[in-house]
C-alpha positions in Angstrom: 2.0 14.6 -14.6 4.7 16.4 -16.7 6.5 14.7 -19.4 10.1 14.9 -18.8 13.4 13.6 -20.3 16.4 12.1 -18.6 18.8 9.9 -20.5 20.2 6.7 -19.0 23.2 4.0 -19.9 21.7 1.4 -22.3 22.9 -0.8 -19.3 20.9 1.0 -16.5 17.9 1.0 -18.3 17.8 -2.9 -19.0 18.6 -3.7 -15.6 16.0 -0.9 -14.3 13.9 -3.0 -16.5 14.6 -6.8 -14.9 14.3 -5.2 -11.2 10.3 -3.5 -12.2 9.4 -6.6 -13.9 5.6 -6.2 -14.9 5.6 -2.1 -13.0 7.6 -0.8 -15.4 10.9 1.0 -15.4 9.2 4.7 -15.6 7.2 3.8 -12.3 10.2 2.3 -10.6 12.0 5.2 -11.4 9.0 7.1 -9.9 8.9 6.0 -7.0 12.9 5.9 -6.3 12.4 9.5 -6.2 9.7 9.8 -4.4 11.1 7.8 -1.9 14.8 9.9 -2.3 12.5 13.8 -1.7 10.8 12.1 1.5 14.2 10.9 3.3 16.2 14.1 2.2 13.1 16.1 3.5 13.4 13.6 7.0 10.1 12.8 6.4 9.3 9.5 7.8 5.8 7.5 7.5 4.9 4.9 9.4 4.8 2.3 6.2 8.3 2.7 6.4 9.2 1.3 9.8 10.1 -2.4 9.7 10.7 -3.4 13.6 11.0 -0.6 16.9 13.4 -1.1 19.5 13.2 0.8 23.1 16.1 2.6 23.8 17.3 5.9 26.1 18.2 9.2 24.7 22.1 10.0 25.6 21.0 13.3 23.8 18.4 15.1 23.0 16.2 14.2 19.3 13.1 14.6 17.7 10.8 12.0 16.5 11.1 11.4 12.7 7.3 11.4 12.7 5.9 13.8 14.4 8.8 16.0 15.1 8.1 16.1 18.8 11.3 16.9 21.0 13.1 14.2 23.0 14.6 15.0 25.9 18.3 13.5 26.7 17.3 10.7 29.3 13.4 10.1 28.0 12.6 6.6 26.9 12.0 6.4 23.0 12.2 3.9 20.3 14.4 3.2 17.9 12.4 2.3 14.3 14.4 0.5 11.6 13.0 1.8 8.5 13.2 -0.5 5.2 16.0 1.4 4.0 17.7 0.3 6.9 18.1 3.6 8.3 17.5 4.0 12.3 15.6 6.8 13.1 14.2 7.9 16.6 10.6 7.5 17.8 8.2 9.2 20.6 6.7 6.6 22.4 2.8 7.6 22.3 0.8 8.3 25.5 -2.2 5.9 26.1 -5.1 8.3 26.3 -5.4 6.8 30.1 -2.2 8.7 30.6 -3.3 12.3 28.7 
């Protein structure tokens, strides 16, 4: 890792603090980032998905994890991620129907 300085409000560090409890405030910070690279990038993982719903396309998408098309019309899912974000999912194929 690279040692790097950013300079906070007194305030946002002490309440960075409370909310990382026994982590630590660096790591929090860490891993907000992380976490802020991977959605601007679109990048989903499968960690992230909290419930699926099946839906239709009205148009057409890509899956946010494998980047597969979806046709307009095709059966997908919809995955509610745990930053609440709704993102489109390719159902898989059972390998009876490869």
């Amino acid at each position: 890792m690279q040692v790097t300085s950013i300079r906070f409000e007194r305030e946002l560090i002490e309440r960075l603090k409370e909310m990382a409890g026994k982590q630590g405030y660096q790591a929090l910070v860490r891993d907000v980032l992380w976490d802020f690279v991977k959605n601007a990038q679109g990048r989903v993982e499968r960690s992230q998905i909290r419930t699926v719903v099946e839906a239709i396309a009205v148009r057409d998408e890509s899956c946010a994890l494998t980047g597969q098309p979806i046709p307009k019309g095709q059966k997908l899912f919809m995955g509610l991620l745990t930053d609440e974000r709704w993102v489109p999912l390719r159902p898989q194929r059972s390998r009876d129907e490869a």
